[in-house]
C-alpha positions in Angstrom: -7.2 29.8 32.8 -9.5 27.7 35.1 -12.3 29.9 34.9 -14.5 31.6 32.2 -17.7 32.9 31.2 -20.3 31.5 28.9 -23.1 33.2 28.4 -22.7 36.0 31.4 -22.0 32.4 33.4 -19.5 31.6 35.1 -18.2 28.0 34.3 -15.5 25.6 35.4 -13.2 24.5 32.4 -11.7 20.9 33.1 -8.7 19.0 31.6 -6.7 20.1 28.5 -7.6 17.4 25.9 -5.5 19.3 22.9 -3.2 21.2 22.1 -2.6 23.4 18.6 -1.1 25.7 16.5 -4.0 28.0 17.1 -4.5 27.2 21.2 -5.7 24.6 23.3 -8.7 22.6 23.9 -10.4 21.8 26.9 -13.2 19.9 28.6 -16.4 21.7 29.9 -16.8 20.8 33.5 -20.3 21.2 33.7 -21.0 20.0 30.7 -19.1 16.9 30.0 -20.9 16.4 26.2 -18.7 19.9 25.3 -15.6 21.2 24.6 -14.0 24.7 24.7 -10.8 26.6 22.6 -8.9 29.1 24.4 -7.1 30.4 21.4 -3.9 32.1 22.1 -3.6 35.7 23.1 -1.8 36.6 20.0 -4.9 35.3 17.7 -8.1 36.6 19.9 -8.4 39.9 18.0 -8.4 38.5 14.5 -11.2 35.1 15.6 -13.4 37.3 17.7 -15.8 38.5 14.7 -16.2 35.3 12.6 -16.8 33.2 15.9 -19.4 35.4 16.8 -21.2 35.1 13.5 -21.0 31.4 13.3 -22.5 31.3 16.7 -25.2 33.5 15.9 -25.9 32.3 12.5 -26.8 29.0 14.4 -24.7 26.5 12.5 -24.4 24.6 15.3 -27.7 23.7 15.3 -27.9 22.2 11.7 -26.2 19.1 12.1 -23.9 16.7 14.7 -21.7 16.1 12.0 -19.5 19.3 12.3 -18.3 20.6 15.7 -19.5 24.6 14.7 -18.8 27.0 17.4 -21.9 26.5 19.8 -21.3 29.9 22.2 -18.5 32.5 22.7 -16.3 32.0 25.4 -14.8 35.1 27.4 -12.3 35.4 30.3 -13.4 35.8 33.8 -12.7 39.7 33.5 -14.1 40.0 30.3 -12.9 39.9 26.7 -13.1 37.1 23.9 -11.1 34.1 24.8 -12.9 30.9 22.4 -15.7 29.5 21.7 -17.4 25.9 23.0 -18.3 23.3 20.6 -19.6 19.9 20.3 -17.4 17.3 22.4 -15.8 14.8 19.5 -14.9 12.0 21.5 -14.0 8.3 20.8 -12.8 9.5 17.1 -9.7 8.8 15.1 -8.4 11.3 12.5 -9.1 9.5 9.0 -5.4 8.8 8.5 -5.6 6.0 11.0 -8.2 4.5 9.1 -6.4 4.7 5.9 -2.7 4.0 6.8 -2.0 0.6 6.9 -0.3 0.5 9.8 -2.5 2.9 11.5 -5.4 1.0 10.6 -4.5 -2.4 12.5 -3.7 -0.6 15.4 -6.9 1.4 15.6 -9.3 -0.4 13.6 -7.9 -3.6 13.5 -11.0 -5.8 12.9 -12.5 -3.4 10.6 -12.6 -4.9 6.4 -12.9 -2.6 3.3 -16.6 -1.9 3.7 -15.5 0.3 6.7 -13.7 2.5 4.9 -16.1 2.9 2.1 -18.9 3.5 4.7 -16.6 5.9 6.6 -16.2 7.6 2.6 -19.7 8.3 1.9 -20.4 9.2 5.9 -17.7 11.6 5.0 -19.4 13.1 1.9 -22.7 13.1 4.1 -20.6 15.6 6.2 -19.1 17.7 3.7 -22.8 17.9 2.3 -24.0 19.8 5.6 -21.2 21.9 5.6 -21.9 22.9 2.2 -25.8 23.1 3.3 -24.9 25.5 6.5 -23.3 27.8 3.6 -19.9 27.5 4.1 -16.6 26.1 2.4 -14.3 24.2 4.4 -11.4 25.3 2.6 -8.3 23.8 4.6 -9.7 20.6 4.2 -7.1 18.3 5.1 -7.1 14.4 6.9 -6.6 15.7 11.2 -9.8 17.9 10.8 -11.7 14.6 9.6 -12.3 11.9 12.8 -14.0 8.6 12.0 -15.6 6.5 14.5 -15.3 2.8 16.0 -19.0 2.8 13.5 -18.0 4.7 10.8 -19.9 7.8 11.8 -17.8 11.3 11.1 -17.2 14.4 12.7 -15.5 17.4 10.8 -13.1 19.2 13.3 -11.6 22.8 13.4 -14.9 24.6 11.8 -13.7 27.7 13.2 -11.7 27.9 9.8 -14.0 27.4 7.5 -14.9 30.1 5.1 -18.0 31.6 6.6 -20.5 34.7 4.9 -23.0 36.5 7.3 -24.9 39.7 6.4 -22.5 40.7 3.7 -19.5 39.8 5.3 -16.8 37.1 4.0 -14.6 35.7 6.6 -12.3 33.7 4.6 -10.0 30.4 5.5 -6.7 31.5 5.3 -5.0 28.4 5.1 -4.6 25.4 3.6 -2.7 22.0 3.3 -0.6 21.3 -0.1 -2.0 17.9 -0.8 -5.5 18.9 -0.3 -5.3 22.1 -2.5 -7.0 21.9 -5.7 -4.6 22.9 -9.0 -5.8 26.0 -9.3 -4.9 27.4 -5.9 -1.5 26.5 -6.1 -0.1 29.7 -6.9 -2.9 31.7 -5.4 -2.3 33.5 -1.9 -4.5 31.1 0.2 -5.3 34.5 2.6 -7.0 36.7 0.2 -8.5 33.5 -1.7 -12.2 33.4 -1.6 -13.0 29.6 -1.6 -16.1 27.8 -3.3 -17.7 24.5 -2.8 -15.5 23.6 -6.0 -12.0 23.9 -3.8 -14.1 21.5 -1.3 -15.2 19.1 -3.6 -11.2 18.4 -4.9 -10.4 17.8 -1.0 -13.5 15.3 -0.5 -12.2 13.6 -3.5 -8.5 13.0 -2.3 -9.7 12.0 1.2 -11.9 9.5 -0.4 -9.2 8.2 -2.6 -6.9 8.0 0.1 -9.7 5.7 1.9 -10.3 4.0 -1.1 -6.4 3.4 -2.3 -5.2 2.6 1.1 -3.2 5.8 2.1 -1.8 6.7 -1.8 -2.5 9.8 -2.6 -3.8 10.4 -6.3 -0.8 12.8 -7.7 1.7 10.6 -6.0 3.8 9.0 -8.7 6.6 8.7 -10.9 6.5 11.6 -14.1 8.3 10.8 -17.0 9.9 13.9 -17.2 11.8 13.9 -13.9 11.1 14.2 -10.0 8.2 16.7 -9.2 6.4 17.9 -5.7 3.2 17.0 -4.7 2.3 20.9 -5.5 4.1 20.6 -8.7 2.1 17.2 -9.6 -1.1 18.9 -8.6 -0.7 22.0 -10.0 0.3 20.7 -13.4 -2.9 18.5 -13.0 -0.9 15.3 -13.3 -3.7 12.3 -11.7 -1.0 9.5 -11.2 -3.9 7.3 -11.5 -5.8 8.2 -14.7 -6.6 6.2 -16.8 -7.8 8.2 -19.9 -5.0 11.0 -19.6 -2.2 8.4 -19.4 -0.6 9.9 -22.5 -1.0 13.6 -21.1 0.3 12.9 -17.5 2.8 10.9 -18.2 2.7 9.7 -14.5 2.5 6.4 -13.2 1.2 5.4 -9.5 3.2 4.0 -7.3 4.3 0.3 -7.2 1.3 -1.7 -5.5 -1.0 0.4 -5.2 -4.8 -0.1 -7.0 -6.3 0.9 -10.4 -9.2 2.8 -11.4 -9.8 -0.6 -13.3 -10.5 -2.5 -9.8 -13.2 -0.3 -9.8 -16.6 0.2 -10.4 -17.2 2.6 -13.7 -18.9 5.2 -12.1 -16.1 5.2 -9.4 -13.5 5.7 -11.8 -15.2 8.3 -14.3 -16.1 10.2 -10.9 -12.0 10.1 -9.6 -11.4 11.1 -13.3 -13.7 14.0 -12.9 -12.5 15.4 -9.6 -8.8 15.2 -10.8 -9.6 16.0 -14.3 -8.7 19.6 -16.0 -12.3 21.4 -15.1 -13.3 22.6 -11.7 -17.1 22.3 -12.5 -16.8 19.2 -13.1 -15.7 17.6 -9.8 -18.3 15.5 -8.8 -20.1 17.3 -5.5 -21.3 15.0 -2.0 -24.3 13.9 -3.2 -22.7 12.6 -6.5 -20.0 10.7 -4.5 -22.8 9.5 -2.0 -24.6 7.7 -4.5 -21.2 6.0 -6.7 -19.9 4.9 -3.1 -23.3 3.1 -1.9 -22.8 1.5 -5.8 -19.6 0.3 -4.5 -20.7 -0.4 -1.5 -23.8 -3.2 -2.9 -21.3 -4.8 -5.1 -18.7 -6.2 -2.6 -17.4 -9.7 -3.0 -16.1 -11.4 -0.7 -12.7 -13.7 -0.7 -13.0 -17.3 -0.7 -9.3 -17.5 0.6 -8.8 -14.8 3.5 -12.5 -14.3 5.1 -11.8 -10.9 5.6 -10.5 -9.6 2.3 -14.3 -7.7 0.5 -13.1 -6.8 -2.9 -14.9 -4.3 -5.6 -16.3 -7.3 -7.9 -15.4 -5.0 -10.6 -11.5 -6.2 -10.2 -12.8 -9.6 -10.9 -10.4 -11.4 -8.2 -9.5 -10.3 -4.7 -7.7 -7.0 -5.0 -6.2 -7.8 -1.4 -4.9 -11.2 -2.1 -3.2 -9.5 -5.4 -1.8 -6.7 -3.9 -0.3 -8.8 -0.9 1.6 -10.9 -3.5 2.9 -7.7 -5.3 4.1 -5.9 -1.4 3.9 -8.9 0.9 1.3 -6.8 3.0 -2.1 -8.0 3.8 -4.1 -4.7 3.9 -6.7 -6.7 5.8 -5.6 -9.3 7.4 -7.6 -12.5 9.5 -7.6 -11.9 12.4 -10.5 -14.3 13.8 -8.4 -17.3 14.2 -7.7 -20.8 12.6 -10.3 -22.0 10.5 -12.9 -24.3 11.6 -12.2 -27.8 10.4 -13.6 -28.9 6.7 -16.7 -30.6 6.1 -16.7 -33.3 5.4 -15.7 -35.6 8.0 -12.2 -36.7 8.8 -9.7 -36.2 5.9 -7.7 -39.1 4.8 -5.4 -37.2 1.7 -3.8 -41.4 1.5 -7.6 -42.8 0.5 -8.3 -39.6 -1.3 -5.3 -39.9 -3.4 -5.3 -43.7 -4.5 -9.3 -42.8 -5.6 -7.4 -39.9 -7.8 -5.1 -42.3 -8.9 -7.8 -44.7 -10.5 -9.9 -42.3 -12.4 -7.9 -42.8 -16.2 -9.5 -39.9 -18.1 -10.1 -41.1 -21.7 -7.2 -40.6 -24.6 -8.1 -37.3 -26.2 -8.2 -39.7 -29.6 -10.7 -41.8 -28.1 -13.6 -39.3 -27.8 -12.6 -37.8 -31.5 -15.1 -38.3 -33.5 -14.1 -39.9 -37.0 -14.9 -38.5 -40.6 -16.0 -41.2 -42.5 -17.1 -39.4 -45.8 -15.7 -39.7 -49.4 -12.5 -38.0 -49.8 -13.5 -38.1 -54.0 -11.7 -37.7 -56.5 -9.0 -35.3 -55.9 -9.3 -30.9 -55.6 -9.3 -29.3 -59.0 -5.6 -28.2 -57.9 -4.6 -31.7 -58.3 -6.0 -32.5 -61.8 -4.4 -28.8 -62.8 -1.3 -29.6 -61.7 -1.3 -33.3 -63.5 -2.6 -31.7 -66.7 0.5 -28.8 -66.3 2.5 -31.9 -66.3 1.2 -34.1 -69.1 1.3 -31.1 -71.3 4.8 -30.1 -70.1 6.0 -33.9 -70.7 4.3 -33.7 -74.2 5.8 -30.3 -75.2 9.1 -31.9 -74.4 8.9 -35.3 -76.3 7.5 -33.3 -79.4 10.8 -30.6 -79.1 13.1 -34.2 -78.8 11.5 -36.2 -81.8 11.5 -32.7 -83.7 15.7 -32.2 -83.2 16.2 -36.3 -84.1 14.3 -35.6 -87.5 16.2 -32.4 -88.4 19.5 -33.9 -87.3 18.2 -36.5 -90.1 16.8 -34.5 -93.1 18.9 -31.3 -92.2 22.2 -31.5 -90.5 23.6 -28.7 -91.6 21.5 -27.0 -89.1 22.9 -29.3 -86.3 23.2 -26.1 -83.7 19.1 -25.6 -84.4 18.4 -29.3 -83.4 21.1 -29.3 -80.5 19.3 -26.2 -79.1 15.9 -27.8 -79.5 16.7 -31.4 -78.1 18.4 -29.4 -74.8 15.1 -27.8 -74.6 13.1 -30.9 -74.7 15.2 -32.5 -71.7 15.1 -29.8 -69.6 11.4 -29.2 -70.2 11.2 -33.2 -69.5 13.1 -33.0 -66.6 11.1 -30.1 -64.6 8.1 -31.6 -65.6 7.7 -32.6 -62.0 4.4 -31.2 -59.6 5.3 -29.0 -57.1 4.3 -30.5 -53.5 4.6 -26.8 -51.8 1.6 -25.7 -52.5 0.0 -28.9 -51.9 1.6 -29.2 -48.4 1.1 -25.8 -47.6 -2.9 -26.3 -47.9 -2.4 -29.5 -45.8 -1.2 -27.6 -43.2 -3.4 -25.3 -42.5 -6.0 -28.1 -42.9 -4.4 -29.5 -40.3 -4.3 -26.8 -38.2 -8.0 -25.9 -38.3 -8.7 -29.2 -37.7 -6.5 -29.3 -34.6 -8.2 -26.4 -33.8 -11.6 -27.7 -34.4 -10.9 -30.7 -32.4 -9.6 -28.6 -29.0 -12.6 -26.5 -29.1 -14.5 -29.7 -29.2 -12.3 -31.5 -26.4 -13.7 -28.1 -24.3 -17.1 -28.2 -25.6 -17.3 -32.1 -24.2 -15.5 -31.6 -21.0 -12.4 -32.9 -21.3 -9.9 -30.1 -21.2 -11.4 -29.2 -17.3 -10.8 -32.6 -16.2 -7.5 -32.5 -17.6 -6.8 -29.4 -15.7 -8.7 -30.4 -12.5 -6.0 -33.2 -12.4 -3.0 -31.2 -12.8 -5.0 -29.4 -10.1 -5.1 -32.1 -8.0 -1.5 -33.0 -8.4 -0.6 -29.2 -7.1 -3.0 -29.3 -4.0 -2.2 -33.1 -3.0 1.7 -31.7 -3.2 1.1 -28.3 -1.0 -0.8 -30.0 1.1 1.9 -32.6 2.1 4.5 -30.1 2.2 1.9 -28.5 4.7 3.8 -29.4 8.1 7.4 -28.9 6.7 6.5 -25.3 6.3 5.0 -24.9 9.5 7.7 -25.9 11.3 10.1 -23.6 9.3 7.8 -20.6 9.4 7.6 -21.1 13.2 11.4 -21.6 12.9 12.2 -18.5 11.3 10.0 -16.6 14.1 12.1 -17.6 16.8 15.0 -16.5 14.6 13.6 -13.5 14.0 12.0 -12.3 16.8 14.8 -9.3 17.4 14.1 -7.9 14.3 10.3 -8.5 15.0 10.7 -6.6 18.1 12.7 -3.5 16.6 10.3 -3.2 13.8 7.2 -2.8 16.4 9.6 -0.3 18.6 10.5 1.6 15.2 6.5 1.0 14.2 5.7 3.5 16.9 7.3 6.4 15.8 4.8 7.6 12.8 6.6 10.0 10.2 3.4 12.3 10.4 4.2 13.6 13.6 8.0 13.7 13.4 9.3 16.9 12.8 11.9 16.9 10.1 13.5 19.9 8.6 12.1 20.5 4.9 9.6 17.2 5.5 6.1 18.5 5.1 2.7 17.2 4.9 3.0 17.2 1.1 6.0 15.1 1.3 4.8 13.1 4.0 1.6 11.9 1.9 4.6 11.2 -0.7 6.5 8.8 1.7 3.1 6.9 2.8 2.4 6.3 -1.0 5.0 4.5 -1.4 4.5 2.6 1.7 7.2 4.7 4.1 4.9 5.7 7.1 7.2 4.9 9.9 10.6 4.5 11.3 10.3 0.9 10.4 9.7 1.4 7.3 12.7 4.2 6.8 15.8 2.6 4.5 17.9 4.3 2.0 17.0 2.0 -0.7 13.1 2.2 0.2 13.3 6.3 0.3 15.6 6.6 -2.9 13.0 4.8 -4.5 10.3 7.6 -3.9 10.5 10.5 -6.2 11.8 13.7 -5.1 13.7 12.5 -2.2 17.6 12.7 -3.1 20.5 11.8 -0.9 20.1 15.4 1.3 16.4 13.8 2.1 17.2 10.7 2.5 20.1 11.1 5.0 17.8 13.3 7.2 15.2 10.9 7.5 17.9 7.7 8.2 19.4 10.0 11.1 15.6 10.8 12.6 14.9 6.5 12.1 18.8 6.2 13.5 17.9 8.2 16.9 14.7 6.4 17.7 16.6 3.1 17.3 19.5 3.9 19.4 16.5 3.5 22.0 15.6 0.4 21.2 16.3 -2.6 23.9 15.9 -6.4 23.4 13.8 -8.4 25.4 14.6 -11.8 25.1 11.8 -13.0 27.6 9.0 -14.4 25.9 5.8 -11.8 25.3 2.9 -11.1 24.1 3.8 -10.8 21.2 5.0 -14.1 20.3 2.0 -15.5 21.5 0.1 -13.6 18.9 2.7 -14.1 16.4 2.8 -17.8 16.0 -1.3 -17.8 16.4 -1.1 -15.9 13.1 1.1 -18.3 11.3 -0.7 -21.0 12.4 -4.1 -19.9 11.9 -2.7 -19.0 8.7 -1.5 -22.0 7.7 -4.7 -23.7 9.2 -6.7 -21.7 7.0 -4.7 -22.9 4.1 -4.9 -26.8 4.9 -9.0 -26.3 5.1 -8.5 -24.1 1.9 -6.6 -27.4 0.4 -8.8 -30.1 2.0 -12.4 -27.8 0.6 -10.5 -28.0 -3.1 -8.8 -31.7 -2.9 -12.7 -33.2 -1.9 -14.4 -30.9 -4.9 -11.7 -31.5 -7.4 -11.7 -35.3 -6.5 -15.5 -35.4 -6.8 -15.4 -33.4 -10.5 -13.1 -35.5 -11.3 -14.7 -39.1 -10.7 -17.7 -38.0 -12.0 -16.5 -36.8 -15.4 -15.9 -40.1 -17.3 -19.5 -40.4 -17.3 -20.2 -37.2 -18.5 -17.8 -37.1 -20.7 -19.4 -40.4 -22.7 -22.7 -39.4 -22.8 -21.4 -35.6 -24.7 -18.8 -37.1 -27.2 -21.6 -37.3 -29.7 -20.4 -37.5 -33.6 -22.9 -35.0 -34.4 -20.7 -32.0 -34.6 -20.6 -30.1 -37.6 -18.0 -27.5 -37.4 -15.6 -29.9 -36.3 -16.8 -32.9 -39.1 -15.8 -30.1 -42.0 -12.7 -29.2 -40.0 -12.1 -33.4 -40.6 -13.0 -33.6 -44.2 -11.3 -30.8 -45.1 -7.7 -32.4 -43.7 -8.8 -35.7 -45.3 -9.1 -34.4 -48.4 -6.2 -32.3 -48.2 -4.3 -35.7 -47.5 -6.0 -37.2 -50.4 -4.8 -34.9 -53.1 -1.1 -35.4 -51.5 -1.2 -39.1 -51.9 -2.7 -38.7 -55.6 0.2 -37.3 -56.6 2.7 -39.3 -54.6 3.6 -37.2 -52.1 4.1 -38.4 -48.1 1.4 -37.0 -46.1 3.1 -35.4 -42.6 2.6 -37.1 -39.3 0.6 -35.6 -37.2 1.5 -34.5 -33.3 -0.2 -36.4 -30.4 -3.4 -34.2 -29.2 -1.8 -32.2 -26.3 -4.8 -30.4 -24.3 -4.4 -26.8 -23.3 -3.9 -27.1 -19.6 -2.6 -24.1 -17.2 0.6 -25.5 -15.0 0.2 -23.9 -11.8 2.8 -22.2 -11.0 5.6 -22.5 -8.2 4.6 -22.3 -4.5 6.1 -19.2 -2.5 6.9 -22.0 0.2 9.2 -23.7 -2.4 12.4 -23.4 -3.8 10.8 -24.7 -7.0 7.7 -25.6 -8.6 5.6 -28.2 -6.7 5.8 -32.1 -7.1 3.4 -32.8 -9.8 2.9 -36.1 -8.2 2.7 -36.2 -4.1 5.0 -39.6 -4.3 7.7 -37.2 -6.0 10.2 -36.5 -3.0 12.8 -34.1 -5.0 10.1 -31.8 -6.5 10.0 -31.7 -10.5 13.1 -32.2 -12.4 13.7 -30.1 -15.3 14.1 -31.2 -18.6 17.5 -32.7 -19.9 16.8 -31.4 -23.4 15.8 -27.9 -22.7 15.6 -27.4 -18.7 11.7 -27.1 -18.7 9.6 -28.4 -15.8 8.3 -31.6 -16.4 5.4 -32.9 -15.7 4.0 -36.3 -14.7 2.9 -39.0 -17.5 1.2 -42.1 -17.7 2.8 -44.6 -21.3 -0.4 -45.7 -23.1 1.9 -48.0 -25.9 4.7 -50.3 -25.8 5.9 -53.1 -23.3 5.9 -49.9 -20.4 2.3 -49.0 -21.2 0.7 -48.1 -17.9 3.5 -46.8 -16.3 4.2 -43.0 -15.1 7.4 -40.9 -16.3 8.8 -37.7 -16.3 7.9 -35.7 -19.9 8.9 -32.4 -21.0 5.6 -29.9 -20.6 6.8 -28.0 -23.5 6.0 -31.6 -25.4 5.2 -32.1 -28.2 8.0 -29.5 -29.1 10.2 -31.3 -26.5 10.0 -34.7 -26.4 12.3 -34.5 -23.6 11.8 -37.7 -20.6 13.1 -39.2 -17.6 11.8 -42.1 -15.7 
């Protein structure tokens, strides 16, 4: 069909730009800002009527953001062939926005603020729809297209559900995963939809936006494997976080938490997926949470590019690429510019570290100087217990010599009597329990006392800015080992790199799969399956509902794009941008590494000073906390008793732990060649020490970090 009239005008169609289940779409000739679907033969009768009351109830004229039928469309002889619309060009269907893989490949330099924008731009446009009096209905992500600036278009509006002059013209389908619960079992045909069913669909598109691709009922039930329907219709919100206990669903592994976000983010997400339709928060509601979301961004001080809800507290990006190993929003500007600071010498740098001596934890301590007295009540109890037990006992023993004297014939009495009187002698001993028990706890709130004090002055952060220091001066010479294994491993790799970017272009959405649906589809990208790449049996077993019979199809679909796969072993493009990544990766790390080796070396010579002019005696809590361990060691050595040594102050100071780049956890000390050794007492790490007594004092060893519990060393 060339030809067709518009209007009683005869018009020129030009090139087929789409192609659907309903019929095809072409570009106006004449007017190259519209569009025009020829639906198929089959389908002409049943469109004719609600097309022509959309065009004449004017829709089209209410807003940009929906492509409403704009003017009936009739074949060259006559009769109702389609309608012409607004031309949506320079769009991309949402799902390559939120799909990962999508998403670098359409919208590669676009960060998380995109997508929220694109969200709320996309509530804007279910807000007109809603305006113009109709319900979208099969809202589902291809009838949603974002631009390049986060403006939206809503596609296929010919399906809405429309009402003119009494009329209803229903939407008679609908997509699983966009279905609300309680039109799961409802025949979508005769359904009449409100803006209710609408506002469930807005929610899961901005959740998929929002969760990168997961889809809110896709997770693991506790009570075995369900379908999406079967998740939605049994209102089982994977993500929720005050139904926990009722869904009995978990999301899947990596994926965000209503915690990361804001709270009127998550009570809204907990409202549209929550057990009452009225309830579901409505385009203006979501408009106003996202631009809350949107004014409280932070932004990473590790990967430029990562913008992070602050509510999560530290980049969500940077976490969840340690949990998958994917970076949802990777750099891609380049290596970092170089550090200020002028030139960085780590040698110099590292011999200043070396001669800052932090002070002995026992040397800022202030001392309790106050009369320790005369002994606790306890104590002069416990004596006069004694004494009277001792004098009880030397009575009972002069008693049985005088009756063995005037009265022998009562000898058994006196013998009974005079075994009294030495046992009663002999037990008449103080009990140091008690006594030691009330040390100890003295002692420990002292101990206590004097951390919190070691905080208060400043000490504790220098300690851990040096143990710091010791982790970033080690990275940062391990720095060009890893660069040239990473670099390495790419030329090692680069067959495997090349099949994963053939398979990478085969997405699952538009495969065509025997008893693989949209519902099940959304399942699979959840759980991070969205291509052939990503297709192996262990990664699909792992996704619930899909059994060996699923599994097996979707290996032989992955199998049959692969056997088309050919190795090119000259030297691409691809390469090139490979090994810019790593290295602008790993440059971003060393200026990472040089920023925090200048400001930790800076924090770090000026805290002796500081630290001086705060250890002030004048602290009260800390002076009882003293007095009250002094005097518990007083009333111990009253009554003879050894008072208990005490354990050297060890501050409370985070190891870091193990860098992905090594085997082990990193040198404590950059002179350390073979990393940390472990313990020979209990296999610990150790960590580097400095003697402060005997004829080594001065000199660094290897001791136990579990110490003082360990006592563990090597030199």
């Amino acid at each position: 069909m060339d030809v067709v009239r518009i209007g009683g005008k005869v018009q020129n169609l030009g090139k087929k730009i789409g192609k659907g289940g309903e019929g095809d779409v072409f570009l106006l000739a004449a007017q190259p800002d519209r569009a025009v679907k020829i639906y198929k033969e089959a389908l002409r009768g049943s469109r004719e009527a609600k097309v022509r009351a959309m065009v004449e109830g004017k829709l089209a004229s209410g807003t940009d953001l929906v492509a409403f039928p704009d003017a009936t469309v009739d074949a060259a002889k006559g009769g109702f062939v389609g309608f012409v619309m607004r031309l949506v060009s320079g769009f991309q269907p949402v799902h390559e926005l939120y799909s990962p893989k999508s998403r670098k490949l359409h919208f590669p330099d676009k960060d998380y603020r995109f997508l929220v924008r694109a969200a709320i731009n996309i509530a804007r446009a279910v807000g007109k729809v809603h305006q113009a009096g109709c319900v979208i209905g099969d809202f589902n992500h291809s009838g949603v297209l974002v631009a390049k600036d986060a403006t939206v278009a809503l596609i296929d509006a010919d399906s809405f559900q429309f009402s003119r002059e009494g009329r209803v013209f229903p939407c008679a389908v609908g997509v699983p995963d966009f279905t609300p619960p309680e039109l799961h079992s409802v025949n979508l045909a005769t359904a009449t939809r409100t803006h209710a069913h609408d506002h469930f669909g807005l929610a899961v598109a901005i959740f998929h936006l929002l969760a990168m691709g997961k889809h809110p009922y896709a997770g693991r039930f506790a009570g075995g494997d369900l379908t999406m329907s079967e998740a939605i219709a049994q209102n089982r919100f994977a993500f929720s976080q005050i139904r926990k206990a009722e869904t009995r669903t978990v999301p899947p592994p990596g994926a965000v938490s209503l915690k990361d976000f804001p709270l009127p983010v998550a009570r809204a997400f907990e409202a549209a997926f929550g057990l009452d339709p009225a309830l579901r928060p409505d385009a203006a509601q979501w408009i106003l949470v996202l631009k809350e979301l949107e004014a409280g961004m932070s932004r990473c001080t590790a990967v430029k590019s990562h913008y992070y809800p602050s509510a999560a507290g530290k980049c969500l990006w940077c976490r969840l690429a340690g949990q998958s190993g994917v970076d949802m929003f990777p750099d891609l500007i380049g290596a970092a510019a170089p550090a200020a600071g002028g030139p960085f010498d780590l040698d110099r740098l590292w011999a200043q570290i070396s001669a800052i001596k932090l002070p002995r934890p026992e040397d800022l301590l202030p001392r309790w100087t106050g009369d320790v007295g005369t002994g606790s009540p306890a104590v002069a109890e416990a004596k006069k217990a004694v004494l009277g037990g001792r004098a009880l006992a030397i009575a009972a023993l002069i008693g049985a010599l005088a009756g063995f004297f005037y009265a022998s014939n009562a000898a058994i009495l006196w013998i009974g009597i005079g075994i009294f009187g030495l046992v009663k002698l002999s037990g008449a001993r103080i009990d140091e329990g008690p006594f030691k028990t009330a040390y100890s706890s003295a002692d420990k709130r002292a101990r206590d006392a004097e951390l919190a004090y070691l905080a208060r002055i400043g000490l504790t952060e220098l300690a851990q800015v040096r143990e710091d220091l010791e982790h970033w001066v080690a990275d940062y010479r391990r720095l060009e080992s890893e660069l040239t294994r990473e670099l390495m491993l790419l030329k090692s790799s680069r067959e495997a790199r090349q099949r994963a970017a053939f398979l990478d272009r085969f997405p699952l959405r538009r495969a065509k799969i025997s008893g693989i649906g949209p519902a099940k589809t959304a399942t699979l990208a959840s759980y991070g399956i969205e291509t052939a790449a990503d297709i192996t049996r262990h990664a699909v077993m792992a996704v619930p509902g899909f059994g060996d019979a699923m599994t097996a199809k979707l290996l032989t679909w992955r199998s049959g794009h692969e056997a088309k796969f050919c190795y090119n072993p000259a030297p691409d493009a691809s390469d090139v941008q490979a090994e810019n990544a790593v290295r602008s990766a790993h440059a971003a790390r060393r200026a990472d590494l040089q920023a925090k080796i200048r400001s930790g070396a800076a924090a770090l010579q000026a805290g002796p000073p500081r630290l001086a002019a705060r250890a002030t005696g004048d602290d009260q809590p800390l002076i009882y906390a003293l007095g009250e361990r002094a005097r518990a060691a007083h009333d111990l050595e009253l009554l003879g008793f050894k008072v208990p040594l005490r354990a050297p102050i060890t501050l409370a100071v985070k190891v870091q732990p193990a860098s992905q780049a090594s085997a082990g956890r990193p040198t404590s000390s950059p002179q350390a060649a073979g990393g940390v050794p472990s313990c020979p007492l209990c296999s610990a790490p150790m960590r580097r020490r400095t003697a402060r007594r005997g004829r080594g004092s001065g000199r660094q060893f290897w001791g136990c970090s579990r110490y003082p519990g360990c006592r563990g060393t090597r030199n």
